[in-house]
C-alpha positions as CSV (number, residue, x, y, z in Angstrom):
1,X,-20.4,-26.3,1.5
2,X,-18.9,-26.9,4.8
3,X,-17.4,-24.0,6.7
4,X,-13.6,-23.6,7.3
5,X,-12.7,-25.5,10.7
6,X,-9.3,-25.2,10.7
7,X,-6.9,-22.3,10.1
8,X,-5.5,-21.7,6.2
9,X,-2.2,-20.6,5.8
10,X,-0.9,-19.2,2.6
11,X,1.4,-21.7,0.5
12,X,3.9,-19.3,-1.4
13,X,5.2,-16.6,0.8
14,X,4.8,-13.2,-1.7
15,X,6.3,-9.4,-1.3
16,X,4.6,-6.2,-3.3
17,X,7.0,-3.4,-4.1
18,X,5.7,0.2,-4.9
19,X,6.9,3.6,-5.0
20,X,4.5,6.5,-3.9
21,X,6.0,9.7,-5.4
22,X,3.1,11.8,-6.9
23,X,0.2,13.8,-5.7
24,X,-3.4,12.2,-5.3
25,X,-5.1,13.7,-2.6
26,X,-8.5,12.4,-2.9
27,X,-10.2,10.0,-0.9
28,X,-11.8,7.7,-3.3
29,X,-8.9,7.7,-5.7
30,X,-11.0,8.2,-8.8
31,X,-8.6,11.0,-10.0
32,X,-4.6,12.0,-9.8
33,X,-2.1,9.0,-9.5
34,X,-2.0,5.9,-7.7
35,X,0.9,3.4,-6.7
36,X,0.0,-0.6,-7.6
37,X,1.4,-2.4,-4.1
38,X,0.2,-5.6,-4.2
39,X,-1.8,-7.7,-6.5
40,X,-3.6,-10.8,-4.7
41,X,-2.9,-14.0,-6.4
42,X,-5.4,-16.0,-8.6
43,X,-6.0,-18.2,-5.5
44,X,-6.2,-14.9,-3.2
45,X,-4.1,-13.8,-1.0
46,X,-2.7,-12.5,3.0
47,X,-1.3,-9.6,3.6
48,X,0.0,-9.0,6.9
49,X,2.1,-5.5,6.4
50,X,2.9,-2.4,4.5
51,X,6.4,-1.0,4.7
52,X,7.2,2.3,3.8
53,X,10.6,3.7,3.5
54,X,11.1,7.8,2.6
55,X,13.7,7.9,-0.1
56,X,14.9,11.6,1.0
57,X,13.5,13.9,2.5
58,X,9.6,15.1,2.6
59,X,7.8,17.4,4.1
60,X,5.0,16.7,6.2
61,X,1.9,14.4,4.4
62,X,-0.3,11.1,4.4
63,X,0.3,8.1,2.4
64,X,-3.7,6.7,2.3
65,X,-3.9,2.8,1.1
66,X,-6.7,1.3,-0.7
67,X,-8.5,-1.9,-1.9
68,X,-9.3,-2.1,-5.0
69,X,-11.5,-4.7,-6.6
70,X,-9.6,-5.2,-9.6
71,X,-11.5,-3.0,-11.7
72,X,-10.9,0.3,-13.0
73,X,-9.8,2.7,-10.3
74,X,-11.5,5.6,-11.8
75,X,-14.7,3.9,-10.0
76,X,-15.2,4.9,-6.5
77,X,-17.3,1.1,-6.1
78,X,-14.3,-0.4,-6.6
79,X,-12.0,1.1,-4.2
80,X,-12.3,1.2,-0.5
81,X,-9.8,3.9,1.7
82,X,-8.5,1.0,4.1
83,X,-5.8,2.8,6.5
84,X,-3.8,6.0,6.4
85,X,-0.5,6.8,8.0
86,X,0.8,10.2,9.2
87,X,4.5,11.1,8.1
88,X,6.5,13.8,9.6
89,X,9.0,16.4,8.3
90,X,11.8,14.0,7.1
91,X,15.6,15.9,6.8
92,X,17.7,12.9,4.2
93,X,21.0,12.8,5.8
94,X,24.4,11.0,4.4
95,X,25.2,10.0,8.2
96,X,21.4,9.1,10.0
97,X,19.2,6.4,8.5
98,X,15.6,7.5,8.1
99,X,12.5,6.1,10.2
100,X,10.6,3.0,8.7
101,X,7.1,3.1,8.9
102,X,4.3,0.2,9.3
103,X,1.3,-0.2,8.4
104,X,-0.6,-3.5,10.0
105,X,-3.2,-4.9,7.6
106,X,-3.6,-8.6,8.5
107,X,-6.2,-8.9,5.8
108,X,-7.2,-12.0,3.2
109,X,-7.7,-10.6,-0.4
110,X,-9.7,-12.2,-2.7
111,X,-8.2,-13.4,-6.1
112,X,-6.7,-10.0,-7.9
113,X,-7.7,-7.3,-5.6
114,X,-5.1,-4.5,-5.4
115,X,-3.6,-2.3,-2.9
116,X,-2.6,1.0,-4.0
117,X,-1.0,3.9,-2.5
118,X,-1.0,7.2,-3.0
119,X,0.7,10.5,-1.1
120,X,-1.9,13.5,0.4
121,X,0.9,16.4,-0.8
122,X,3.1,16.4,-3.6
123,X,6.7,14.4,-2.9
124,X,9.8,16.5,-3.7
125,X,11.7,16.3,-7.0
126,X,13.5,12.8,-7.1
127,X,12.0,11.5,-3.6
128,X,9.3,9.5,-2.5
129,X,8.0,6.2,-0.8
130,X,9.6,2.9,-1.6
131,X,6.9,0.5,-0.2
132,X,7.5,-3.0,0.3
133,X,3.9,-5.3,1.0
134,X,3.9,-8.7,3.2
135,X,2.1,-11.4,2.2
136,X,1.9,-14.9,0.6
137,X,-0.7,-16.6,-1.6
138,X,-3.0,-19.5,-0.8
């Protein structure tokens, strides 16, 4: 088979959504809760982003993001820590919009691998993480 010479650009532009509002502060995700982002198509898949939104406010944590094979996460083979992002002390207010927060992934995903998200520290009552993933199909 002849390699790629030319650039491939996904056909069906695609978004993820996701809320992270439970414990799981592991780092092979085999245990506690997870948060299903993105599923890649049957075709596969580019991701270029993860955006993450508090929904009130949160003390200090780390929302860690995984690929996961499409198998069972309980598996540590089949998931892989990819990035992690630091988020600070957030204060909800009626009057101040709250920071957005990006993650850059630029990453093909083969056919039904998953992103999944979970938080380092437990979320308050009734807050959390709405996440919203970029990408598009091939």
């Amino acid at each position: 088979m002849a390699q790629n010479t030319a650039p491939i650009f996904t056909a069906t532009p695609r978004l993820g959504f996701g809320v992270i509002n439970s414990l799981n502060n592991t780092f092979d995700m085999t245990t506690g809760t997870s948060a299903s982002l993105f599923v890649a198509g049957a075709s596969g898949s580019y991701v270029t982003k993860i955006r993450v939104k508090p929904s009130g406010s949160t003390a200090a944590t780390v929302l860690r993001f995984f690929l996961n094979t499409g198998g069972a996460t309980t598996v540590s083979a089949n998931n892989s820590l990819y990035a992690e992002l630091s988020i600070p002390v957030i204060t909800s207010s009626s009057i101040l919009a709250q920071n957005d927060f990006e993650v850059p992934l630029n990453i093909a995903m083969p056919a039904n691998y998953t992103i999944y998200g979970v938080s380092g520290t437990a979320p308050g009552a009734g807050t959390g993480f709405e996440v919203t993933t970029v990408g598009g199909d091939y």
